[in-house]
Residue frames as qw, qx, qy, qz and C-alpha x, y, z in Angstrom:
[[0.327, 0.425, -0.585, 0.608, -127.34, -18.71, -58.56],
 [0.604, -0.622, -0.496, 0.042, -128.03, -19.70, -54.67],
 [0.260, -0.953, 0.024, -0.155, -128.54, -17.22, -52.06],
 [0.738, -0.447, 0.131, 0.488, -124.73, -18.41, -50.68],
 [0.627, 0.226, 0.438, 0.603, -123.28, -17.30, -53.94],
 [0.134, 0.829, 0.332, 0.430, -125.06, -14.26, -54.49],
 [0.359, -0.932, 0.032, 0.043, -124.37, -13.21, -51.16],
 [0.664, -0.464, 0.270, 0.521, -120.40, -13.78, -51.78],
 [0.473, 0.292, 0.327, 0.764, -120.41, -12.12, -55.24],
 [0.269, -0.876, -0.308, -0.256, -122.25, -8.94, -53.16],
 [0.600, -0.680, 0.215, 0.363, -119.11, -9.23, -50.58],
 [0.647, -0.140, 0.326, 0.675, -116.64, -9.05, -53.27],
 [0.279, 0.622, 0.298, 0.669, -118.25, -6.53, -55.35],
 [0.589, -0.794, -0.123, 0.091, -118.51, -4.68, -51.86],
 [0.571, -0.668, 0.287, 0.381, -114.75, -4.96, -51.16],
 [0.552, 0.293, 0.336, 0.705, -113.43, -4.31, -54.89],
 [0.101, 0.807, 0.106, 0.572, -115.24, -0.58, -54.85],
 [0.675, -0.732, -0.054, 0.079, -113.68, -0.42, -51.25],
 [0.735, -0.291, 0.202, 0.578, -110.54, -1.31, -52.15],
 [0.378, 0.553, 0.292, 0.683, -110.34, 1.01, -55.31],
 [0.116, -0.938, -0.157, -0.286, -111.62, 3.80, -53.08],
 [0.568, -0.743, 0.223, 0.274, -108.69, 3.49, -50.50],
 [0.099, 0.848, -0.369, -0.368, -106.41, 3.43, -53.56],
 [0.456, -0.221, 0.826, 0.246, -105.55, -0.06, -54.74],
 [0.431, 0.438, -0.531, -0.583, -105.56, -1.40, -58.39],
 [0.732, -0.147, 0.607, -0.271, -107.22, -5.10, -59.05],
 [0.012, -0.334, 0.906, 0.259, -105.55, -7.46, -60.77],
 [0.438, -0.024, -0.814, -0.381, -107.59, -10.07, -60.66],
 [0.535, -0.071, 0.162, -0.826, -110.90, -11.69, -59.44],
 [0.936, -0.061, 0.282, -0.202, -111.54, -15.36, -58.26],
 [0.234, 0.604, -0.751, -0.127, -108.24, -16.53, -59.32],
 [0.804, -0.308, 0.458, -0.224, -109.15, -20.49, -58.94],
 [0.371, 0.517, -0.753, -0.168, -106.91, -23.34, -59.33],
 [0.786, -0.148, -0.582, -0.145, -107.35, -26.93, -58.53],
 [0.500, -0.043, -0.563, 0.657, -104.77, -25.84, -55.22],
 [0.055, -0.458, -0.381, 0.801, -107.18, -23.11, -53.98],
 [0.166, 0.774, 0.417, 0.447, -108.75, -19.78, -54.74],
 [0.295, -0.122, -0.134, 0.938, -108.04, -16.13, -54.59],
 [0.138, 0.687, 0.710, -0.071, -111.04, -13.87, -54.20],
 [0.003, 0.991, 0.092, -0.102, -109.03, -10.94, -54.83],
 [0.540, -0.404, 0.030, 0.738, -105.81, -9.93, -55.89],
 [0.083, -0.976, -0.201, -0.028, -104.85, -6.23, -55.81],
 [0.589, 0.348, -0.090, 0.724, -101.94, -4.09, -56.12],
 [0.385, -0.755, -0.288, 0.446, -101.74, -2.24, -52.67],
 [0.299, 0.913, -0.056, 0.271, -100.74, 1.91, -53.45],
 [0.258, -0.806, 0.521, 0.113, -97.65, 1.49, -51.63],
 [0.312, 0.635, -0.689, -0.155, -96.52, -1.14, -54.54],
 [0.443, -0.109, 0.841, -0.289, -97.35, -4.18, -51.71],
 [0.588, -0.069, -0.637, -0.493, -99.35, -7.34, -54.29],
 [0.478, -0.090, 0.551, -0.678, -102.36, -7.84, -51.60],
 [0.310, -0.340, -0.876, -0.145, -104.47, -11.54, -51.62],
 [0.315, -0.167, 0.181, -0.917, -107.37, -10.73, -50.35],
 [0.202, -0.233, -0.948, 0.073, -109.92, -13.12, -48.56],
 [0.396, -0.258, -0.074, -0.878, -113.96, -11.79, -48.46],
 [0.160, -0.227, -0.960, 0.025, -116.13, -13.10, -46.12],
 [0.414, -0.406, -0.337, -0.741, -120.10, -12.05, -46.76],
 [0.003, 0.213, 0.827, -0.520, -122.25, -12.38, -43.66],
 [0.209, -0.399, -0.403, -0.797, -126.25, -11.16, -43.91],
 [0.479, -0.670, -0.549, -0.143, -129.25, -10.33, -41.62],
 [0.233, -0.802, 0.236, -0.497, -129.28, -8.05, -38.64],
 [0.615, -0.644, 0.396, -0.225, -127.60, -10.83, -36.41],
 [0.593, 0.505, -0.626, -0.040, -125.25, -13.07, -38.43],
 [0.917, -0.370, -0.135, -0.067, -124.95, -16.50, -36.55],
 [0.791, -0.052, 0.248, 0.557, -121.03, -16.62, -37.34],
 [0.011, -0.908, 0.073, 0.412, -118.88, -13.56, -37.79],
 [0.715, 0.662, -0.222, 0.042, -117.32, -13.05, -41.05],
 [0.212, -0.740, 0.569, -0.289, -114.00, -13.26, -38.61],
 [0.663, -0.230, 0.617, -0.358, -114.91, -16.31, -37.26],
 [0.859, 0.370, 0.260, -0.242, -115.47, -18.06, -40.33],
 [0.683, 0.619, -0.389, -0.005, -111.45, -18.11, -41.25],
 [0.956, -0.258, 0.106, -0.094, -110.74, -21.07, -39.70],
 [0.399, -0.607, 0.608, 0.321, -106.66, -22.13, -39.32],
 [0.676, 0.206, 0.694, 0.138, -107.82, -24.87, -42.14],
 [0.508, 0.820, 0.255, 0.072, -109.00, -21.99, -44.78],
 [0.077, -0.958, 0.207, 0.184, -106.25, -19.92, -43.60],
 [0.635, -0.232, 0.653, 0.341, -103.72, -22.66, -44.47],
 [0.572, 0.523, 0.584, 0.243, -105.49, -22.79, -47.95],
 [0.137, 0.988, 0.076, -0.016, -105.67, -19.36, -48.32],
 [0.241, -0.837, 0.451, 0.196, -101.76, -18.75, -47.75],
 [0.519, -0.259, 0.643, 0.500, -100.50, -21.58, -50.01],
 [0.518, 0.620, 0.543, 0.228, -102.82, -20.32, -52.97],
 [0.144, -0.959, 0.157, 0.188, -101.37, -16.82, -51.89],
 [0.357, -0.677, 0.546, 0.339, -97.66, -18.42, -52.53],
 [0.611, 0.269, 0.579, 0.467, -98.43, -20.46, -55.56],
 [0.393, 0.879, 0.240, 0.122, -99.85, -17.05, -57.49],
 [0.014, -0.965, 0.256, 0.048, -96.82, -14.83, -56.28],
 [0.563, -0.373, 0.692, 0.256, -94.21, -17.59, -57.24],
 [0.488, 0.454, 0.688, 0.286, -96.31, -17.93, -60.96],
 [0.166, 0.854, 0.386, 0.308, -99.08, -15.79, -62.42],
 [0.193, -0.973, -0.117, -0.052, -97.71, -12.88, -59.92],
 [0.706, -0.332, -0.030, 0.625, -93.95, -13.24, -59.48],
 [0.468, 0.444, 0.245, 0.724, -93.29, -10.34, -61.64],
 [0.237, -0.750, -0.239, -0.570, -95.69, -8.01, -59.57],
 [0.826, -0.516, -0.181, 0.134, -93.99, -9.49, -56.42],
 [0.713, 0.255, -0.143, 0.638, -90.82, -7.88, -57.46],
 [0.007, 0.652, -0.029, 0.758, -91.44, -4.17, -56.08],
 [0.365, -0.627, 0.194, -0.661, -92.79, -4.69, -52.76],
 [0.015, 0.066, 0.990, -0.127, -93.51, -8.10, -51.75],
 [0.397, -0.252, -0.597, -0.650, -96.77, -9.32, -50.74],
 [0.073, 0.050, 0.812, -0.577, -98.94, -10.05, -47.97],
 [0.184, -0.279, -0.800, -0.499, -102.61, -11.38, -47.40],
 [0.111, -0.062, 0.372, -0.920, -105.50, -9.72, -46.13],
 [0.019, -0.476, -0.877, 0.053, -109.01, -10.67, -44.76],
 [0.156, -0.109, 0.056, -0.980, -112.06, -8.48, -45.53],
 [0.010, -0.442, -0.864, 0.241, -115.42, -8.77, -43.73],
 [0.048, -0.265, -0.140, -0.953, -118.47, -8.24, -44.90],
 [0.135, 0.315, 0.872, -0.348, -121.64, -7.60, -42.89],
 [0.252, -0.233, -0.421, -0.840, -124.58, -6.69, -45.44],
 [0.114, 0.410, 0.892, -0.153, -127.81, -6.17, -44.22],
 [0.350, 0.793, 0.408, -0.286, -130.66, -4.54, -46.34],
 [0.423, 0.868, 0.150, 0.210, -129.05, -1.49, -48.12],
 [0.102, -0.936, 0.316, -0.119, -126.20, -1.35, -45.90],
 [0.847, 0.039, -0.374, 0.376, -122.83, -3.15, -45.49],
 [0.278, -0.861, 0.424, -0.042, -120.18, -2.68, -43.09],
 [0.874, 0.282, -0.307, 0.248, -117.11, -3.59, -44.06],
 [0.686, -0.645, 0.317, 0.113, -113.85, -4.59, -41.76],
 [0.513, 0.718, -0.409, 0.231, -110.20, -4.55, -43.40],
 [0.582, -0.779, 0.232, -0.026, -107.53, -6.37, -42.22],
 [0.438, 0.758, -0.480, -0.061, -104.30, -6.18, -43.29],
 [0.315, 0.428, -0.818, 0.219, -101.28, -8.94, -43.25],
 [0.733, -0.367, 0.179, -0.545, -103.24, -11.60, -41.43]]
């Protein structure tokens, strides 16, 4: 596996034991279709089905903030793979709350991460 990869399956295993700790339930994990990918979906505890978009940064000065690095272009992607899963694979889970899609940043460096949550982006 190359260091890109490693470092994005480090950000998502990162933001899955986050997300479980603030109370959500995960469905599912790299959800890819030829029309996208989903690096997360999650059943928010207030019932809300949450897409979830990780972005891994590393080193003690990251050239490009994990922020910075969802671009209107990904975000486009990101929001019609969001509407194909909760119109398909997810409509059923879409029934209770709706749904909405959230970016999480990570910034890992050594033994530590800091992670950034943001909701309904």
């Amino acid at each position: 596996m190359d260091k890109r990869l490693s470092l994005g399956k480090l950000g998502e295993d990162i933001a899955t034991r986050y997300l479980k700790r603030k109370g959500y339930k995960i469905i599912k994990r790299n959800y890819r279709k030829k029309w996208g990918e989903l690096d997360i979906v999650a059943m928010a505890p207030d019932k809300v089905l949450v897409f979830i978009e990780v972005k891994t940064v590393s080193g003690p000065t990251p050239k490009i903030a994990g922020e910075e690095q969802m671009t209107t272009s990904k975000t486009r992607k990101f929001r019609r793979a969001a509407e194909v899963y909760a119109n398909g694979d997810g409509k059923s889970l879409v029934q209770e709350g709706g749904w909405r899609m959230d970016l999480i940043t990570i910034e890992s460096g050594g033994d530590r991460a800091r992670v950034r949550h943001y909701q309904n982006i």
